[in-house]
C-alpha positions in Angstrom: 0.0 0.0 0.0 1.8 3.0 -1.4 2.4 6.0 1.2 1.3 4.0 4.4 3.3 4.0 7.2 4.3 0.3 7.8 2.3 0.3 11.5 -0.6 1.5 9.7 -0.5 -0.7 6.8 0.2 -3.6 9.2 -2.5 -2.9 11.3 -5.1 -2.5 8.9 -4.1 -6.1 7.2 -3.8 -7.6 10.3 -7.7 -5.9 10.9 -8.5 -7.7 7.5 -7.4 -11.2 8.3 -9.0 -11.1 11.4 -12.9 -10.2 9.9 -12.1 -13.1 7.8 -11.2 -15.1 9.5 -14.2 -14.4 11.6 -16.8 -14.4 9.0 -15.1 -17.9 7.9 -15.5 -19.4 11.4 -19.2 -18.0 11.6 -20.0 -19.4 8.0 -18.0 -22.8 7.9 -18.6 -23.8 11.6 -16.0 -27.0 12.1 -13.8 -26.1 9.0 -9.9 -25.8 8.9 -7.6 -23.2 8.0 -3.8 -24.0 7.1 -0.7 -22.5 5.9 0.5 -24.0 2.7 4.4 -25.0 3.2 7.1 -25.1 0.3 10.6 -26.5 1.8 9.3 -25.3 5.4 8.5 -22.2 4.2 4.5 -21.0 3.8 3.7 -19.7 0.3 0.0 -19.6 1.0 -3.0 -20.5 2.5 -5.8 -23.2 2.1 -9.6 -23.1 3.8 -11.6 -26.6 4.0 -14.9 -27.8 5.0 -15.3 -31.0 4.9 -18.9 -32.8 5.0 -20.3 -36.1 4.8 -21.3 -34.7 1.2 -18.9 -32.6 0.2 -15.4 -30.8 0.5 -15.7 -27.3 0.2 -12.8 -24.8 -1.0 -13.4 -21.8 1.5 -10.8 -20.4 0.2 -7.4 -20.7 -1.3 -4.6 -18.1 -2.4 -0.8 -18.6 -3.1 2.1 -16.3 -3.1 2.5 -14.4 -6.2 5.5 -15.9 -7.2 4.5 -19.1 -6.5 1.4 -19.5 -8.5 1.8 -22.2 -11.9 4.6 -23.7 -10.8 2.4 -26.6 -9.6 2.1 -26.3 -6.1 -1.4 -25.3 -6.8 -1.9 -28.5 -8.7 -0.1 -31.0 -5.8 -2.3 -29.5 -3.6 -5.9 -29.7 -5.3 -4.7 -33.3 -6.6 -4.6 -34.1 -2.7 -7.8 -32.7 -2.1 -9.4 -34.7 -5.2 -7.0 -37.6 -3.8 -9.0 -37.2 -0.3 -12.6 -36.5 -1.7 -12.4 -39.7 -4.2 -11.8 -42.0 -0.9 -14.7 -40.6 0.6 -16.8 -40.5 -2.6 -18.0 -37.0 -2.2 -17.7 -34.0 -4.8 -14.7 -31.3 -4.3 -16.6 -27.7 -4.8 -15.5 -24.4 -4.9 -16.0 -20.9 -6.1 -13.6 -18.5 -8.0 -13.6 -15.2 -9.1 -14.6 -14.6 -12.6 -11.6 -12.9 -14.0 -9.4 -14.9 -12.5 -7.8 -16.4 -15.6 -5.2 -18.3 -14.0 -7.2 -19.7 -11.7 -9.8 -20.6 -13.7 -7.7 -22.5 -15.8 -6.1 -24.8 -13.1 -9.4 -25.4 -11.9 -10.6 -27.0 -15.6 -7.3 -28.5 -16.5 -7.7 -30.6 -13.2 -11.4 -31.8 -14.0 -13.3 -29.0 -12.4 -16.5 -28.0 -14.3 -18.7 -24.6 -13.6 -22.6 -25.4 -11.9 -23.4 -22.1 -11.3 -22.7 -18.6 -9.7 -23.4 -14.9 -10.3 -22.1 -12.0 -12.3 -18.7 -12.1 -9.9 -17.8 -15.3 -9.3 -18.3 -18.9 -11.1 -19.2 -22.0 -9.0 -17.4 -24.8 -10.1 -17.5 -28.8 -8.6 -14.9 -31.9 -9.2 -16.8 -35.0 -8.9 -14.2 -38.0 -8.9 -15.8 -41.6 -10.7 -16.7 -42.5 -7.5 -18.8 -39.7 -5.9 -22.5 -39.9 -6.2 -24.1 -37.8 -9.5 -21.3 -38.1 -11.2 -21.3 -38.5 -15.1 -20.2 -41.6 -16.4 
């Protein structure tokens, strides 16, 4: 944030995280937040809430420098991985024009089933989860 002192800017992120995180907890009661690790190091973060029908993508956001170099695509494939042994559907949402994104999301089997002018809803259903196309 250009021109902010670095206690300010600090503060008001920290401010940020913290209504989301709490808007997360009050939404997605029993889900899990974690830090996404590279060589000990985090790189990002990943949101789940798992169900006996589904796994839901709260939310997930890598590092700039980080993103398509495939630790996007190890981690998803472990969620897929994990959602095929329980036979349930991976969903998610994702913004719109958020090309990059959007394009990991198909390349790994994902397919839109709804949304609204902003974002796209999109769901992964593995062979083995219920309503899936054969």
């Amino acid at each position: 944030m250009i021109g902010w002192p670095d206690a300010e800017r600090d503060a008001f992120l920290d401010g940020q995280f913290r209504a989301q995180l709490a808007s997360y907890r009050a939404r997605f009661p029993g889900s899990e937040h974690s830090l996404v690790c590279l060589g000990g190091r985090p790189v990002g973060r990943l949101w789940l809430a798992r169900s006996a029908a589904e796994i839901l993508i709260v939310d997930v956001a890598l590092m700039p420098e980080h993103r398509g170099s495939g630790v996007g695509t190890t981690l998803l494939r472990g969620i897929q991985d994990e959602a095929q042994a329980a036979a349930v559907p991976v969903r998610l949402s994702v913004e719109r024009d958020n090309a990059l994104a959007m394009a990991l999301y198909r390349r790994l089997g994902f397919r839109p089933v709804g949304g609204d002018e902003l974002r796209v809803r999109m769901e992964f259903r593995s062979p083995a989860s219920p309503g899936a196309s054969r």
